[in-house]
PyMOL Python script that loads the backbone (N, CA, C, O; Angstrom):
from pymol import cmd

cmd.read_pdbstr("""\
ATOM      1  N   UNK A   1     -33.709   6.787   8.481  1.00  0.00           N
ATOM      2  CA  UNK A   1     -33.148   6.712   7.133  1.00  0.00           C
ATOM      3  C   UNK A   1     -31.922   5.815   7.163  1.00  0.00           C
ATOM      4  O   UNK A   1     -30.944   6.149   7.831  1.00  0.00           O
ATOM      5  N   UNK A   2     -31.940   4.810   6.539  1.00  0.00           N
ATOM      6  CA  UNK A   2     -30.925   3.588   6.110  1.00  0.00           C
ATOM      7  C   UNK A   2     -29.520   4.032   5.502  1.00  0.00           C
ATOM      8  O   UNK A   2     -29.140   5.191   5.337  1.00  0.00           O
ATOM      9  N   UNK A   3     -29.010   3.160   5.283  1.00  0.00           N
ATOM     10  CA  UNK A   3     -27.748   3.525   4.274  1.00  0.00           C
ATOM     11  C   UNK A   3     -28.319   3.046   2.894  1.00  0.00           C
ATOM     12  O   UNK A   3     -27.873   3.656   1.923  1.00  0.00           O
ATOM     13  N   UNK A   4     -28.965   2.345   2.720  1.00  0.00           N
ATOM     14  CA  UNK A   4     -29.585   1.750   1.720  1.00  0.00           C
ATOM     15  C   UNK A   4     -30.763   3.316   0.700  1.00  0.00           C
ATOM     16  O   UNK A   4     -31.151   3.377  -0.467  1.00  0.00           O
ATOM     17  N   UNK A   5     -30.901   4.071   1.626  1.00  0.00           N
ATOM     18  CA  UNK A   5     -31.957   5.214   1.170  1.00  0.00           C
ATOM     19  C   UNK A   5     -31.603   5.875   0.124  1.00  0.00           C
ATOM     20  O   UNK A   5     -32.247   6.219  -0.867  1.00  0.00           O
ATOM     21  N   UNK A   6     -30.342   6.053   0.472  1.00  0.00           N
ATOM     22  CA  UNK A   6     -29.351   7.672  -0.452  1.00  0.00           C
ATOM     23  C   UNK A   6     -28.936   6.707  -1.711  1.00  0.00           C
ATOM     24  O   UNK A   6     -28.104   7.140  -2.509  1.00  0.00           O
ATOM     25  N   UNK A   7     -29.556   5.288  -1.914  1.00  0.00           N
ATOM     26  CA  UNK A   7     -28.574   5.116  -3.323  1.00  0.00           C
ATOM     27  C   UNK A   7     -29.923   5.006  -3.796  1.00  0.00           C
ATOM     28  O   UNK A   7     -31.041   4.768  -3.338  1.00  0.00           O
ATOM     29  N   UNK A   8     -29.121   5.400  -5.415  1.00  0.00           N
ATOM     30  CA  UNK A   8     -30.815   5.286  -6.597  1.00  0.00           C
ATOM     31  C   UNK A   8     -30.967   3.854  -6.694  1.00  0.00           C
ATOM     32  O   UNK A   8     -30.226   2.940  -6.332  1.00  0.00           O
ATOM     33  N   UNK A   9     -32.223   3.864  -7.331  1.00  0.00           N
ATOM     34  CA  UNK A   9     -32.827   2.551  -7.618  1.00  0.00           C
ATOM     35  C   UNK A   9     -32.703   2.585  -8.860  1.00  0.00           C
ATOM     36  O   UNK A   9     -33.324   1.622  -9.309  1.00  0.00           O
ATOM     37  N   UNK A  10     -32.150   3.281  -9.821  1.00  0.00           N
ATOM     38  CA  UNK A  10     -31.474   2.796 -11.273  1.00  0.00           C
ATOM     39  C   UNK A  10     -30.123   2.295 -11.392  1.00  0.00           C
ATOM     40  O   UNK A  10     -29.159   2.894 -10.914  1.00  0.00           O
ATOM     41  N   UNK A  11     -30.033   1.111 -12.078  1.00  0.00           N
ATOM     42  CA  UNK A  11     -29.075   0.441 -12.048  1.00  0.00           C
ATOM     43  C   UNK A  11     -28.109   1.234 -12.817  1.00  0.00           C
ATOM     44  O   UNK A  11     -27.183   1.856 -12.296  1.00  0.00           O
ATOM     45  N   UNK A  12     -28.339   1.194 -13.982  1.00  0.00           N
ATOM     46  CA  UNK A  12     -27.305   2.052 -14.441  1.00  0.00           C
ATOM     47  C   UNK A  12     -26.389   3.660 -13.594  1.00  0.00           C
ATOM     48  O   UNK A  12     -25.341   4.143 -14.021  1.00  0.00           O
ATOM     49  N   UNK A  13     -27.095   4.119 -12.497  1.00  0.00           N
ATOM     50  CA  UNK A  13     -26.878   5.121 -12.021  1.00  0.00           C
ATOM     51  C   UNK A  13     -25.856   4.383 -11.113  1.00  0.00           C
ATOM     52  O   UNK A  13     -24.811   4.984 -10.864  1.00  0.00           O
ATOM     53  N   UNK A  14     -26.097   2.796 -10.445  1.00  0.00           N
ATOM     54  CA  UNK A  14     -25.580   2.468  -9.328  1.00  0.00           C
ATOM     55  C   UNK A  14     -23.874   2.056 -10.018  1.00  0.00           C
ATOM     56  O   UNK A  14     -22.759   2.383  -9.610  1.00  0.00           O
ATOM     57  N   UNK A  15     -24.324   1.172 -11.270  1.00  0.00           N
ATOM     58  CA  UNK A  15     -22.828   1.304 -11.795  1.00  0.00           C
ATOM     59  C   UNK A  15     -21.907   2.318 -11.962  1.00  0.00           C
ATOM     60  O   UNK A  15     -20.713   2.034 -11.862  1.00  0.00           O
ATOM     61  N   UNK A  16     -22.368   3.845 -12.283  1.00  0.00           N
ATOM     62  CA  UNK A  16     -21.822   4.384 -12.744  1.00  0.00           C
ATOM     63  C   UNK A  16     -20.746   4.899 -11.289  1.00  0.00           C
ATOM     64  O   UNK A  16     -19.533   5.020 -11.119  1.00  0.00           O
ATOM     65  N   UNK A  17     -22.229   5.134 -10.272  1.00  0.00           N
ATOM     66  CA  UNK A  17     -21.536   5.277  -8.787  1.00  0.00           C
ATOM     67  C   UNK A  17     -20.235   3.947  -8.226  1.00  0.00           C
ATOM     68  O   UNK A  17     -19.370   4.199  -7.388  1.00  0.00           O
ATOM     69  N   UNK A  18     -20.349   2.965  -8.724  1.00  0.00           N
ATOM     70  CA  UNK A  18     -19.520   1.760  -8.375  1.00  0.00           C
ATOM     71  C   UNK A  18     -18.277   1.784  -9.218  1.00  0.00           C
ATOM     72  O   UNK A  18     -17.227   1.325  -8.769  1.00  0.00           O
ATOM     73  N   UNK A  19     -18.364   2.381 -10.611  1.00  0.00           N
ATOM     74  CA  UNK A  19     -17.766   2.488 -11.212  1.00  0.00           C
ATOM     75  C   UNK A  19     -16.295   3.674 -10.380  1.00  0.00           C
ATOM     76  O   UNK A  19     -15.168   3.385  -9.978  1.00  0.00           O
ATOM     77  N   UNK A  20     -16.917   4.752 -10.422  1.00  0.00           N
ATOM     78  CA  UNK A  20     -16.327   5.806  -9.815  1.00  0.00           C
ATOM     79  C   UNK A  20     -15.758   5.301  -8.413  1.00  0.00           C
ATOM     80  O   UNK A  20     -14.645   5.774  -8.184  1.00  0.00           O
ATOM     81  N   UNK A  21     -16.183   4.569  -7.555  1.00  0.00           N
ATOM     82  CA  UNK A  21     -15.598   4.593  -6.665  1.00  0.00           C
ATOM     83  C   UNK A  21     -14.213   3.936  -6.413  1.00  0.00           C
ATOM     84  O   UNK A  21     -13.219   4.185  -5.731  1.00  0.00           O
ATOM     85  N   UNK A  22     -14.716   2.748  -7.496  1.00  0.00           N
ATOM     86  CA  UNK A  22     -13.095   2.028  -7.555  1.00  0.00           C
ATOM     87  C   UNK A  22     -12.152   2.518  -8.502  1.00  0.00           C
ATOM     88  O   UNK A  22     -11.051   1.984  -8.636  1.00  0.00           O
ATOM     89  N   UNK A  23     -12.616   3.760  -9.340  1.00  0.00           N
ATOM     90  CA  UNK A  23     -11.251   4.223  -9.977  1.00  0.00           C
ATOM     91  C   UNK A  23     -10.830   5.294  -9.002  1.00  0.00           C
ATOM     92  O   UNK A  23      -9.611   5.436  -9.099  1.00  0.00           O
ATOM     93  N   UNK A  24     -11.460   6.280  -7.906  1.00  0.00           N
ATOM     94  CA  UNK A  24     -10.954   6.204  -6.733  1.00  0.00           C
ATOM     95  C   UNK A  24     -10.192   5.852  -5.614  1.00  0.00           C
ATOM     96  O   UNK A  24      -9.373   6.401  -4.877  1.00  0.00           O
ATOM     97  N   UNK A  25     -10.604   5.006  -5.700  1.00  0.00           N
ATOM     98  CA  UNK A  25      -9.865   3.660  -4.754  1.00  0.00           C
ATOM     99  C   UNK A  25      -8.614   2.947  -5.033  1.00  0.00           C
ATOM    100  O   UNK A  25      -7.903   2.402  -4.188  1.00  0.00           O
ATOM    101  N   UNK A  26      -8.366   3.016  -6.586  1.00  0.00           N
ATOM    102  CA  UNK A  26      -7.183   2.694  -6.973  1.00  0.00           C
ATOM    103  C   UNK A  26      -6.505   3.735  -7.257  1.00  0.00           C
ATOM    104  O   UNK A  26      -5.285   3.574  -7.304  1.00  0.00           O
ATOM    105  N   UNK A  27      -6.981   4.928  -7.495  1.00  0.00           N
ATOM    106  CA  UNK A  27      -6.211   6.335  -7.387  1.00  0.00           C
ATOM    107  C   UNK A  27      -5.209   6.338  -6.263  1.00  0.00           C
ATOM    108  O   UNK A  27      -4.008   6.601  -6.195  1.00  0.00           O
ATOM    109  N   UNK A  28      -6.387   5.845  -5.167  1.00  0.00           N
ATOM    110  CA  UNK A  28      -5.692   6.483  -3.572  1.00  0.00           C
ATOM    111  C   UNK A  28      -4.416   5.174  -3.362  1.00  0.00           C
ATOM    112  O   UNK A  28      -3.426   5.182  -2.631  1.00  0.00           O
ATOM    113  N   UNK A  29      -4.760   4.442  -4.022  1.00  0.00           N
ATOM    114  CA  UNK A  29      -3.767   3.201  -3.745  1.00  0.00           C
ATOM    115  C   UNK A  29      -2.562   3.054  -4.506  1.00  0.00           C
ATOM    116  O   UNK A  29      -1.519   2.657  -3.986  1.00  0.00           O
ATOM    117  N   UNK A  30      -2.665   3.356  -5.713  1.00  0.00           N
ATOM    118  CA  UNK A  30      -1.200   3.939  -6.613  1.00  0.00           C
ATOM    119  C   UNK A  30      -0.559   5.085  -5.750  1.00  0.00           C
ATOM    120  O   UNK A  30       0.643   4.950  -5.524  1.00  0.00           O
ATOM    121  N   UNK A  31      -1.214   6.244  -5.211  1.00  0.00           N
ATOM    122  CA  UNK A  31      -1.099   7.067  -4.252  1.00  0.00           C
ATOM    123  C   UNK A  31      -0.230   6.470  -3.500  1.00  0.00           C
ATOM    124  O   UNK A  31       0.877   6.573  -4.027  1.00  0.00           O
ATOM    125  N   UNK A  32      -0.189   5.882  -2.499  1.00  0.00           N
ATOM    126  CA  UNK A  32       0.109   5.257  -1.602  1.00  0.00           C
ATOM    127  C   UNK A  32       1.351   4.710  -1.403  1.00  0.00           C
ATOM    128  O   UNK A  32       2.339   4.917  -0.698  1.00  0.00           O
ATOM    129  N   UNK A  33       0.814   3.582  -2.650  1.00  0.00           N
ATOM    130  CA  UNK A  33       2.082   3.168  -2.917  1.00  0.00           C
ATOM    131  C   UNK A  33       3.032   3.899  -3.601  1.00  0.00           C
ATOM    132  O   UNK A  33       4.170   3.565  -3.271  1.00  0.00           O
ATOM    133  N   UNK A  34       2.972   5.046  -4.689  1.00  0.00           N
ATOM    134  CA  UNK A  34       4.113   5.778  -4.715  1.00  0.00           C
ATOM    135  C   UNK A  34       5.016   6.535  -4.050  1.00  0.00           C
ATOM    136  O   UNK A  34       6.185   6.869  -4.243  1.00  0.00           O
ATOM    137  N   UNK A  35       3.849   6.804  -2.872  1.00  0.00           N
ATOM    138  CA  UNK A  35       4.704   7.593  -1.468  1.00  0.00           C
ATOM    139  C   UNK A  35       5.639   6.455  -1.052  1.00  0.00           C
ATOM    140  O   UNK A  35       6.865   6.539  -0.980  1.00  0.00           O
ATOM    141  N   UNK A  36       5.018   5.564  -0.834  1.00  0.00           N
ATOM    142  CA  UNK A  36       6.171   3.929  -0.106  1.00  0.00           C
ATOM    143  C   UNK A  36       7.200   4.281  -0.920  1.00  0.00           C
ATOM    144  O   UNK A  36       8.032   5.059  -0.454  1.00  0.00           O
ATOM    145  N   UNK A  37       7.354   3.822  -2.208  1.00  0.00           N
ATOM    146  CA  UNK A  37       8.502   3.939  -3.075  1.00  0.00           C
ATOM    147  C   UNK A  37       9.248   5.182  -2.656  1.00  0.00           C
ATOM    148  O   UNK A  37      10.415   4.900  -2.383  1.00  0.00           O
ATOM    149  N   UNK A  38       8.907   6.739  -2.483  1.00  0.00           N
ATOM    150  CA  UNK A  38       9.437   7.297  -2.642  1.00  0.00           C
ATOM    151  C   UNK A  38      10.330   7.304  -0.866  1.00  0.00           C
ATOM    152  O   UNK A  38      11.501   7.611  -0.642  1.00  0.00           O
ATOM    153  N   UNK A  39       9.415   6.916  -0.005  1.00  0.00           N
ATOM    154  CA  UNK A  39      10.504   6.562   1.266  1.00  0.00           C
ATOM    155  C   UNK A  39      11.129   5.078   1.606  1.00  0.00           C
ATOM    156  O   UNK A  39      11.701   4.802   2.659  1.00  0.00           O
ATOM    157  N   UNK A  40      10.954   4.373   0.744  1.00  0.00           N
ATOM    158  CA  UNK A  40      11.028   2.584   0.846  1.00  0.00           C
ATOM    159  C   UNK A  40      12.846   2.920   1.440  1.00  0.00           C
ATOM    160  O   UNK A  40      13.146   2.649   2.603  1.00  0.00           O
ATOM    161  N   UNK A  41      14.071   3.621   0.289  1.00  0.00           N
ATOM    162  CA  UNK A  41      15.136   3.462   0.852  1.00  0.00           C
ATOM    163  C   UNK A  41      15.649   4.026   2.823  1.00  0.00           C
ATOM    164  O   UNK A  41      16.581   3.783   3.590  1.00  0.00           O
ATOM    165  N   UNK A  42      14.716   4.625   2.849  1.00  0.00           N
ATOM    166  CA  UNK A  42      14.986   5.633   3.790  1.00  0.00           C
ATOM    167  C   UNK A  42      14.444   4.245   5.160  1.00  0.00           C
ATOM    168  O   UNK A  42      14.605   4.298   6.379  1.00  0.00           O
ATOM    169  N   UNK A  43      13.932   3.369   4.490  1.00  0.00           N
ATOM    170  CA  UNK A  43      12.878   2.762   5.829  1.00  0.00           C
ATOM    171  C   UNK A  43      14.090   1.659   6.054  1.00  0.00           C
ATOM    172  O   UNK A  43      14.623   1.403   7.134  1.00  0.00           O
ATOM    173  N   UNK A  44      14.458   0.947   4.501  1.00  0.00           N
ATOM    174  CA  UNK A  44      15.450   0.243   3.957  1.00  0.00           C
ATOM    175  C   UNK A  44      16.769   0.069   5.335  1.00  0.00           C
ATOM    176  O   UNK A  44      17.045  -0.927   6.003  1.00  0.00           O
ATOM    177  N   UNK A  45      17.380   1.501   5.373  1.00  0.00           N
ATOM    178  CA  UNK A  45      18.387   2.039   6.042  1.00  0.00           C
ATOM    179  C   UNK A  45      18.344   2.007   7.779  1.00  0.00           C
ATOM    180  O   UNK A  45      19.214   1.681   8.586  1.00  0.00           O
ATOM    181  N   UNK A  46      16.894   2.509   7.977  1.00  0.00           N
ATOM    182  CA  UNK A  46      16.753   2.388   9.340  1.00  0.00           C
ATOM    183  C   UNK A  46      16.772   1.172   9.579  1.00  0.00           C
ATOM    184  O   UNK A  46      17.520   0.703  10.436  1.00  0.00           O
ATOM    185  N   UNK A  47      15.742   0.266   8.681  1.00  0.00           N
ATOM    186  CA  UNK A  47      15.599  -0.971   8.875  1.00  0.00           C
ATOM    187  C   UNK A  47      16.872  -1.823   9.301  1.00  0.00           C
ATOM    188  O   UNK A  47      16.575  -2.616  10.194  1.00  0.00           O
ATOM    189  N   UNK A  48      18.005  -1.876   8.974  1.00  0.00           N
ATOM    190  CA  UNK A  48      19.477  -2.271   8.687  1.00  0.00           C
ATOM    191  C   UNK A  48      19.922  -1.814  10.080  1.00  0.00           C
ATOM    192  O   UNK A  48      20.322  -2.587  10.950  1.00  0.00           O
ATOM    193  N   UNK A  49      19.816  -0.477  10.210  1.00  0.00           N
ATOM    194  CA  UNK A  49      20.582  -0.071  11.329  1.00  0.00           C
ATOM    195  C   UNK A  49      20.204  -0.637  12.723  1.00  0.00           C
ATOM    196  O   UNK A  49      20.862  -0.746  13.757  1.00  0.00           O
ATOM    197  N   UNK A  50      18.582  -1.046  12.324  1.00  0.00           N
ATOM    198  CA  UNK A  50      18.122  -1.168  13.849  1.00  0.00           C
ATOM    199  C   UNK A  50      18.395  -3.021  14.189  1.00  0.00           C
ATOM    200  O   UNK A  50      18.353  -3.459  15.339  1.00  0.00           O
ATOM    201  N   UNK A  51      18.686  -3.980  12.875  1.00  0.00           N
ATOM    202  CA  UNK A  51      19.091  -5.026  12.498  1.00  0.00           C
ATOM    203  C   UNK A  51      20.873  -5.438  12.723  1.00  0.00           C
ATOM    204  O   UNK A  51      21.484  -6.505  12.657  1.00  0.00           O
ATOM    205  N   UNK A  52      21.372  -3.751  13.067  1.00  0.00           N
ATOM    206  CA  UNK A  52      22.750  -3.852  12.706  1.00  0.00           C
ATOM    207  C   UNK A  52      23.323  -5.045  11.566  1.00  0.00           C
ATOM    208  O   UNK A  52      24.302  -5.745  11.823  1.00  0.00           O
ATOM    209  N   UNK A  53      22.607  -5.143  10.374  1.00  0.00           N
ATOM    210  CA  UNK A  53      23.016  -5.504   9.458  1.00  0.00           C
ATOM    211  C   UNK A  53      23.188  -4.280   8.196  1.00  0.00           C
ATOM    212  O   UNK A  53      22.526  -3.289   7.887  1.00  0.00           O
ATOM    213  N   UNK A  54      24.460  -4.935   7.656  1.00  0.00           N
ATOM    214  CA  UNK A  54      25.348  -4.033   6.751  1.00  0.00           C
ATOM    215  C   UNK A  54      24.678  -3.392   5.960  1.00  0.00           C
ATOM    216  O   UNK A  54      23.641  -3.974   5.643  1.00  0.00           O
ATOM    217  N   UNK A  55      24.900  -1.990   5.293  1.00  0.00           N
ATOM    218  CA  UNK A  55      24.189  -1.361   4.358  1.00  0.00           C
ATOM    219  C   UNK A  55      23.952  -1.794   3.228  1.00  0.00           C
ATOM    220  O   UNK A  55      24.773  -2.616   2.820  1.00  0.00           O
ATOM    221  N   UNK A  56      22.888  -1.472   2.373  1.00  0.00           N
ATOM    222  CA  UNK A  56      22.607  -2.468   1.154  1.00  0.00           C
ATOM    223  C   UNK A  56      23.757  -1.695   0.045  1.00  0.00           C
ATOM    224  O   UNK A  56      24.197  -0.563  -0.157  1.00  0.00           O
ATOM    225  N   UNK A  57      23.925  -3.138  -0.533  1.00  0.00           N
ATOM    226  CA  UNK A  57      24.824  -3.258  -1.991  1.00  0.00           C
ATOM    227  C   UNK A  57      25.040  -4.198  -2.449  1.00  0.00           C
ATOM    228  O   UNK A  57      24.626  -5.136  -1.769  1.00  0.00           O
ATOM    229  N   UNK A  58      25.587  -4.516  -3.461  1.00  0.00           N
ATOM    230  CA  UNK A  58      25.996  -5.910  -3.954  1.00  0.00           C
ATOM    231  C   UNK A  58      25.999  -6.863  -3.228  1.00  0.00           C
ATOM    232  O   UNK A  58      25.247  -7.819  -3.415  1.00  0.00           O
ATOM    233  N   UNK A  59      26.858  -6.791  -2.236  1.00  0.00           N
ATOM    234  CA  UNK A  59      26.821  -7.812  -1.353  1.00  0.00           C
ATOM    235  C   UNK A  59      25.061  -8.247  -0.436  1.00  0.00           C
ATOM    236  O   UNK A  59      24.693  -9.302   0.082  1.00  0.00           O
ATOM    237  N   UNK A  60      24.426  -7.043  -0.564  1.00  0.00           N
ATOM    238  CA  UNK A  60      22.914  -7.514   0.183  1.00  0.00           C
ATOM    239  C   UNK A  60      22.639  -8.370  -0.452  1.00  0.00           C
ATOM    240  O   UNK A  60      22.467  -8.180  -1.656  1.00  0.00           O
ATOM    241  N   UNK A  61      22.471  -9.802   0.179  1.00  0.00           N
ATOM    242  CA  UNK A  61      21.411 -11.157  -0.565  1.00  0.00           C
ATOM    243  C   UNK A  61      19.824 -10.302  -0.876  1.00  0.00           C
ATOM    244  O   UNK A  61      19.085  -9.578  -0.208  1.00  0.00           O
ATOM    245  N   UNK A  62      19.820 -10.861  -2.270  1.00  0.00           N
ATOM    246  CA  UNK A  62      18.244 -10.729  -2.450  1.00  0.00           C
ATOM    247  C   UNK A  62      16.995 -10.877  -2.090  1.00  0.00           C
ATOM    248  O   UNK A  62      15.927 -10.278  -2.218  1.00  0.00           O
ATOM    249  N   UNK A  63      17.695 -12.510  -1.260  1.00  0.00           N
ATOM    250  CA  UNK A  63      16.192 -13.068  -0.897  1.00  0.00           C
ATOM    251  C   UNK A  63      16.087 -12.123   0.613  1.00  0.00           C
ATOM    252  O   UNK A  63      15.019 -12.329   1.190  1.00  0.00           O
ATOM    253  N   UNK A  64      16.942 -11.213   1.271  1.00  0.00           N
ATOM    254  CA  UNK A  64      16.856 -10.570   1.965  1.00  0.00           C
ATOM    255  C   UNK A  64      16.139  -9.511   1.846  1.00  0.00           C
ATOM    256  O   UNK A  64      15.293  -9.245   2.700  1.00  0.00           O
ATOM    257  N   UNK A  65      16.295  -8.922   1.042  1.00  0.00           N
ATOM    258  CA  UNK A  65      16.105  -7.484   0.520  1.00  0.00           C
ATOM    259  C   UNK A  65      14.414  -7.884  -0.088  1.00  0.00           C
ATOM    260  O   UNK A  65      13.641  -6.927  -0.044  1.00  0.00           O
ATOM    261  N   UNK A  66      13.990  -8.858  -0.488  1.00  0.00           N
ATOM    262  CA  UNK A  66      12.492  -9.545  -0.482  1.00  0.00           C
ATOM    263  C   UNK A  66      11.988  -9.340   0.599  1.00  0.00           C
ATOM    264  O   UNK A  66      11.041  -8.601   0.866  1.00  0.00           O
ATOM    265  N   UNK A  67      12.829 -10.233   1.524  1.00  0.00           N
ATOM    266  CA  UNK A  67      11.720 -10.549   2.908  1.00  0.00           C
ATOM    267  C   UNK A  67      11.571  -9.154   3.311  1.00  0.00           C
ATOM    268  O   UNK A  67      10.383  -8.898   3.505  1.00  0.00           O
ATOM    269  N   UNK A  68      12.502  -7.960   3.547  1.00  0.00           N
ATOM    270  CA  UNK A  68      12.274  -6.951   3.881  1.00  0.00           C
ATOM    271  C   UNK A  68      11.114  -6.098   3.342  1.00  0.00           C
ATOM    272  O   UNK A  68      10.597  -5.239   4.056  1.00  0.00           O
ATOM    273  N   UNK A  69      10.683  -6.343   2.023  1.00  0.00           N
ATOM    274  CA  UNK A  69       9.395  -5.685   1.228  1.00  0.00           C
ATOM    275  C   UNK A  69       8.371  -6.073   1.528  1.00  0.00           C
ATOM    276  O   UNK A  69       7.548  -5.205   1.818  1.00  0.00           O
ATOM    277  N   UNK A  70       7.955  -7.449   1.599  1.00  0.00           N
ATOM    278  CA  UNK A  70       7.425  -8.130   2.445  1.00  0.00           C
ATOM    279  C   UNK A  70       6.975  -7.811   3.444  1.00  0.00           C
ATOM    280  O   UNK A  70       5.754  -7.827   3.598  1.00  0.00           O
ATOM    281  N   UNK A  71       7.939  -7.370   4.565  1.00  0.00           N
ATOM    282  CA  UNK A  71       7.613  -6.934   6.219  1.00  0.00           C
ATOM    283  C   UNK A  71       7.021  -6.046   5.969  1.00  0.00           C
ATOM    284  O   UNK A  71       5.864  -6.072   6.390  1.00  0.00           O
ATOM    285  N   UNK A  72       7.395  -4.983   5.289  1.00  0.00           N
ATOM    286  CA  UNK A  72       7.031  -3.730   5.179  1.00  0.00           C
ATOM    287  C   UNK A  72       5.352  -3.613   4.485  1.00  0.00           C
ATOM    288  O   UNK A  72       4.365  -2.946   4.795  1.00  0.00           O
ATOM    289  N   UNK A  73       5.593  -4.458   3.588  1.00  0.00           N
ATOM    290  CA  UNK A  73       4.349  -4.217   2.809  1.00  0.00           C
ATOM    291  C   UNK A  73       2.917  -4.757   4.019  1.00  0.00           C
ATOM    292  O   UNK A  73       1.807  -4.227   4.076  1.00  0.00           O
ATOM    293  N   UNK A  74       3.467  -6.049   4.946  1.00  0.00           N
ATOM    294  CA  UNK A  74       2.565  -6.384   5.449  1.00  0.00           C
ATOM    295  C   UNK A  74       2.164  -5.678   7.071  1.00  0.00           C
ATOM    296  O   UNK A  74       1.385  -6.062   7.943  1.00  0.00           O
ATOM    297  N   UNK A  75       2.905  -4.726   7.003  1.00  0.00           N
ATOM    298  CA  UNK A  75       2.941  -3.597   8.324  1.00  0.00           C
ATOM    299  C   UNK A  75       1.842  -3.252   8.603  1.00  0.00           C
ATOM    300  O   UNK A  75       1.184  -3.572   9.594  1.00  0.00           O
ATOM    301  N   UNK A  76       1.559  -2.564   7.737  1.00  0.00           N
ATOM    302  CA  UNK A  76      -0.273  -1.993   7.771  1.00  0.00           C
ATOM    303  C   UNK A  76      -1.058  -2.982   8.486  1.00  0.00           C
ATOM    304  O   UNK A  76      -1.576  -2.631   9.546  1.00  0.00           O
ATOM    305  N   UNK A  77      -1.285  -4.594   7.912  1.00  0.00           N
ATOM    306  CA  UNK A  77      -1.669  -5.124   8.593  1.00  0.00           C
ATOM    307  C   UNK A  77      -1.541  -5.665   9.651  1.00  0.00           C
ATOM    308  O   UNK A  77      -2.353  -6.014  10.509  1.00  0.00           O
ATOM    309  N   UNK A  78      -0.577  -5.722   9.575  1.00  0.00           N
ATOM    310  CA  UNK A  78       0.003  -6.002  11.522  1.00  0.00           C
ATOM    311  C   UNK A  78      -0.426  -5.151  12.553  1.00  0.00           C
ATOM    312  O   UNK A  78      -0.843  -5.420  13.680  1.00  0.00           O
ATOM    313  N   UNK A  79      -0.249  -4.050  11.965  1.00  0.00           N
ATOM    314  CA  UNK A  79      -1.009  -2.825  12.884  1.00  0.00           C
ATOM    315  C   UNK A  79      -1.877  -2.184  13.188  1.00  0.00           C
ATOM    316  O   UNK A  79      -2.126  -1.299  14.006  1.00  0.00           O
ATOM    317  N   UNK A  80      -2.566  -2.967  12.083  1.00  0.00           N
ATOM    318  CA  UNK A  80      -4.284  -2.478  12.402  1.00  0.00           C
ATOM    319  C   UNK A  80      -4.390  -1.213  12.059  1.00  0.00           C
ATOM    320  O   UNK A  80      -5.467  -0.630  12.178  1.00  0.00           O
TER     321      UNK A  80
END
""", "prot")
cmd.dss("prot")
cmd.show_as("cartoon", "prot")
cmd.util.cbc("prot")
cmd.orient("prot")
């Protein structure tokens, strides 16, 4: 038995299944990313400390405080 077996052969059934999966999928991914947000400062801080660069405030350059979202965001993939 295939992977191909367990899906129907009505189209409309297959959308509805395709349908569902990606409002799923973006469930788990708003998910996700709201957890980030809710520890982003906390990573922010370590991040700095382990940089021994100064704590963020006014004075943090922006385009800094970018590249740092950036790193972070592209972590996952770095790490497989």
């Amino acid at each position: 038995m295939g992977a191909d077996d367990s899906l129907p052969d009505d189209v409309t059934t297959l959308k509805a299944m395709l349908r569902a999966e990606r409002a799923a999928r973006l469930a788990a991914e708003a998910d996700a990313q709201a957890q980030i947000l809710l520890i982003w400062p906390q990573l922010v801080q370590i991040s700095c400390a382990a940089l021994n660069w100064p704590p963020l405030g006014p004075e943090f350059p922006k385009n800094t405080q970018e590249r740092l979202q950036k790193r972070w965001a592209l972590r996952p993939l770095l790490l497989g």
